[in-house]
C-alpha positions, -999 to +999 in steps of 0.1 A: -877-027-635-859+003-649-875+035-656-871+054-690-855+089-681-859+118-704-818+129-698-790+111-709-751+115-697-736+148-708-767+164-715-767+201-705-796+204-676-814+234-657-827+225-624-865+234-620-872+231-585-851+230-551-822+247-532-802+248-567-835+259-590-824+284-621-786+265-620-772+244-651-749+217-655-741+186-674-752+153-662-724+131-654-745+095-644-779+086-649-793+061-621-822+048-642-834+024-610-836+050-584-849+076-610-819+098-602-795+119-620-758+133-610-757+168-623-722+188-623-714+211-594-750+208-582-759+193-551-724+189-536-720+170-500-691+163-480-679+125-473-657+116-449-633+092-466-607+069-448-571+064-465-571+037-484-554+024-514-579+040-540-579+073-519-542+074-508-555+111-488-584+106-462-600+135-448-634+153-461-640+154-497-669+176-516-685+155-540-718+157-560-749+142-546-777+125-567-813+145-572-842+131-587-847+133-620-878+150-620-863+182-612-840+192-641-849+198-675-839+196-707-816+228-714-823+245-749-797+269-763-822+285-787-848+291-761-820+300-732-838+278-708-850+242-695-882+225-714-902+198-722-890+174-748-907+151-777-892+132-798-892+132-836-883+111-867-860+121-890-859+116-932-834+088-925-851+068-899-828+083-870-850+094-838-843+129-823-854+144-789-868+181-800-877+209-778-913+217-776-910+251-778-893+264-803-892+230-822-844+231-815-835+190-819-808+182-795-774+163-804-773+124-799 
């Protein structure tokens, strides 16, 4: 069963708890089964990676690790920090996520 995540991919995120709490970056994957989000530049671990042909260098490569996504928030620009989101419907029938806040909708 998948769970319903409040982030989406290339949403702008604060983290709110943990090693990396008060950083921001945009999510690059949502794992909606494990409940875990990829956030950009945070959480970065090393893998040791043998040469083969996708990775034609081996050696140790810094990527970014998963964290859960009950740790990062919703980032509002108007607000200039991570919140709690609702959602609201719009004239034309459209469905928005707003902040709750100062009341900012956020894009898609």
């Amino acid at each position: 069963m998948r769970n319903k995540i409040h982030v989406k991919k290339d949403d702008m995120v604060m983290i709110n708890s943990g090693k990396y709490k008060g950083e921001k970056g945009k999510v690059l994957t949502v794992f909606t089964k494990e409940n875990r989000v990829i956030v950009e530049g945070i959480n970065m671990v090393t893998k040791h990676m043998k040469p083969s042909q996708k990775v034609q260098q081996g050696g140790i490569i810094k990527q970014e690790g998963k964290i859960h996504a009950s740790n990062v928030n919703l980032f509002c620009t108007k607000c200039n920090k991570g919140v709690r989101t609702g959602s609201k419907i719009l004239a034309d029938g459209s469905k928005v996520r707003v902040c709750k806040k100062c009341g900012e909708t956020f894009n898609k």
